[in-house]
N, C-alpha and C positions, 0 to 999 in steps of 0.2 A: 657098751653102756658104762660109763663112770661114775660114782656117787658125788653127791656134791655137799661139803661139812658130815657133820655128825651125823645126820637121818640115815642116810645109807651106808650098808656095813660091808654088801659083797659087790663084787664086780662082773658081771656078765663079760664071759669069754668074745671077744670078737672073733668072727667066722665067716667065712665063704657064702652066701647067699645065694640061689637064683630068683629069677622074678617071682612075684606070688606068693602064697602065704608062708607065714614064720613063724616060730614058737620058741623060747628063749627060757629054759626052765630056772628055778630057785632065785630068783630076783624077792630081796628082801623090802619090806615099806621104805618109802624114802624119796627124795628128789635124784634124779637122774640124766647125765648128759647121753643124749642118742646121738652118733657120730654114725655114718657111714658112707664111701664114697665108691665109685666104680671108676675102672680104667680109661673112662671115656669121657671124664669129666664133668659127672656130674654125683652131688651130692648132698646131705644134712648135716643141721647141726642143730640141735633144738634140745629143749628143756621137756621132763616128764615126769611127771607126780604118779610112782607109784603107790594104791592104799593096799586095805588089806582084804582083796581078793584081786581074782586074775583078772586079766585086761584081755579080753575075748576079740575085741573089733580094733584094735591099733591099726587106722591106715597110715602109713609111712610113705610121702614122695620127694623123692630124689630131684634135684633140681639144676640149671645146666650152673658151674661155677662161674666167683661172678669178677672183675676185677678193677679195681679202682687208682686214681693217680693224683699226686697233690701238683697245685696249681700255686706256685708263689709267688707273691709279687711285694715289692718293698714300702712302705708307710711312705720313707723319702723318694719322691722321684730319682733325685740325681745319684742315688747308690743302685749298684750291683747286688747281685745278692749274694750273700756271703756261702762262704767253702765249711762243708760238715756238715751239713742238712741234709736229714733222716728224714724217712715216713715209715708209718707204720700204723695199719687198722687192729685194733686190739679187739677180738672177740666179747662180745657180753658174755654169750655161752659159751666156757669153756669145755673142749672137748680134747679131741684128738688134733684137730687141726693150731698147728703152732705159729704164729707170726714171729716172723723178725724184722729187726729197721734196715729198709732199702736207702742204702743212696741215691739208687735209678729214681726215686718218689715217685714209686708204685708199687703195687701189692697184686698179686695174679694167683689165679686156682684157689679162690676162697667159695668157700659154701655160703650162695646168701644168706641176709642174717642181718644181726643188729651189730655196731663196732661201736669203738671209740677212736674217730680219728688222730691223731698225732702227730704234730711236726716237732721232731727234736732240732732245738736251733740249738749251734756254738755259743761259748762264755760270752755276752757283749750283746747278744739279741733278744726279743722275745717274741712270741706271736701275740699281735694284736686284737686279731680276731676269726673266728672261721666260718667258714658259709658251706651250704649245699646243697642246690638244686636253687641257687639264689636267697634260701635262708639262712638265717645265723643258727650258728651248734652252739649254744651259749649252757656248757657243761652237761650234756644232754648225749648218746649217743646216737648215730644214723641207722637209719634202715638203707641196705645198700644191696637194691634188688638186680638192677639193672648190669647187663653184658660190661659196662663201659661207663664207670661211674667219675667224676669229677670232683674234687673236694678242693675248697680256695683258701688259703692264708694267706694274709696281711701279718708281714714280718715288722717289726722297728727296730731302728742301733740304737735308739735311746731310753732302755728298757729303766726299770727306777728298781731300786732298792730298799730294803726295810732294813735298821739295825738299833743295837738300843743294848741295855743290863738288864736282867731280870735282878729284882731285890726283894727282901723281905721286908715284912713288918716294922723292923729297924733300921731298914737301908743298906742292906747288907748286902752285895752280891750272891748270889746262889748258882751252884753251878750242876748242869748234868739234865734241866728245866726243859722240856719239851715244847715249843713255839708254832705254833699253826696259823699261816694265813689261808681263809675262806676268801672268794669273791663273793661280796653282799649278796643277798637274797638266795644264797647257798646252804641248805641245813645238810645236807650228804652229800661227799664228791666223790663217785664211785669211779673216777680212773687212778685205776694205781699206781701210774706213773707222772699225772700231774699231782698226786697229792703228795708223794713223795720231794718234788721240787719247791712243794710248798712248808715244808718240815723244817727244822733247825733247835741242835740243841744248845744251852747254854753254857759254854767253855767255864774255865776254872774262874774266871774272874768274873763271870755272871755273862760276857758280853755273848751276843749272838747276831747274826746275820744271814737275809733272805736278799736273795741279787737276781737278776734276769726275769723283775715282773712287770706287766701288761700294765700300763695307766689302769688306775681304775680306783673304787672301794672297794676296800676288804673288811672283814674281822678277824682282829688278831688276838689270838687265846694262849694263856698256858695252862688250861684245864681247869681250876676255879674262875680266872679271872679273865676277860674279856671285853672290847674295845674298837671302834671303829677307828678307819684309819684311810685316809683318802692322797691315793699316790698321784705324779704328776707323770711325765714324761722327762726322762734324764733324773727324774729329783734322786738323793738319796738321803730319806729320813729318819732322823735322830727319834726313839719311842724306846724310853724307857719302862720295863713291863713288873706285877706284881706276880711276886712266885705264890704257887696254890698252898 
């Protein structure tokens, strides 16, 4: 059991188990990731709100692991698809179990659960759009139950660009400015790897720039100030921005 932020202060020792009941002493109040997995391939991962008494009836079941593969396919017919594409399912619950990005675009021996799918495309691409079980993931994470799971992106080569100066009140360039693009109707992006690609700070001469994004509407922020902004395909748009 691992704590998760400040609520929780200790960590429950992991241990050897047999089937049937368990008892897991000095567990402090707090949220808690329960991790546990067996040699035969099956396993948990799930979230658990300790309060302040003991947890008498905890059933815990193990589940067979589950493994899933990205499907990609190009925007443009007559292209290939390009060399350096990653996958990788990003746990909600973090626990014990660790993802890393596969070149194979696949992920195997994961404990079902909820992810964030992920296709890392090379400098010049971006993902379009992702689907799962025929619907759209549109910044949302999967429940990914099944033995043999399928996840689809639509890649493009003609991904658009943001760039622009942040300035002050007198026009002044400002430098060191934090830039966030959101996709519209987004108030929290909780993957931390696409919000990270959506970041950029403003160099010494105010200028900044955001490269390798999906057509679409954003809001682009530098923490007081704030602004919609609607990309094309190929475009690369000139927005200059007001520092907070």
């Amino acid at each position: 059991m691992l704590p998760i932020g400040a609520h929780g202060a200790a960590i429950a020792e992991g241990r050897q188990l047999e089937a049937g009941p368990f008892r897991i002493e000095g567990v402090e109040e707090g949220t808690y990731n329960v991790f546990a997995t067996t040699g035969t391939g099956a396993s948990l991962n799930e979230m658990l709100e300790v309060a302040d008494r003991n947890i008498d009836n905890l059933d815990l079941t193990l589940r067979n692991d589950v493994s899933v593969r990205a499907l990609v396919e190009m925007a443009e017919d007559h292209l290939a698809l390009p060399k350096g594409l990653l996958f990788i399912a990003v746990p909600v619950v973090r626990g014990e179990y660790v993802a890393e990005p596969s070149d194979k675009l696949s992920q195997e021996g994961m404990p079902p659960g909820r992810y964030w799918p992920v296709l890392i495309t090379p400098p010049g691409y971006a993902v379009l759009s992702t689907s799962y079980g025929e619907r759209p993931v549109v910044n949302t994470p999967i429940d990914i139950e099944s033995a043999d799971a399928t996840v689809k992106f639509v890649v493009t080569s003609r991904p658009a660009s943001l760039t622009g100066v942040v300035r002050d009140a007198d026009q002044k360039p400002v430098a060191g400015v934090g830039v966030t693009l959101l996709p519209e109707g987004v108030t929290e992006l909780l993957d931390p790897g696409l919000l990270r690609r959506l970041k950029a700070a403003s160099l010494a001469d105010g200028a900044y720039r955001i490269g390798d994004l999906a057509p679409g509407r954003y809001r682009v922020s530098t923490g007081g100030f704030e602004q919609a902004v609607e990309l094309d395909f190929g475009q690369n748009k000139s927005l200059d921005l007001r520092a907070p």
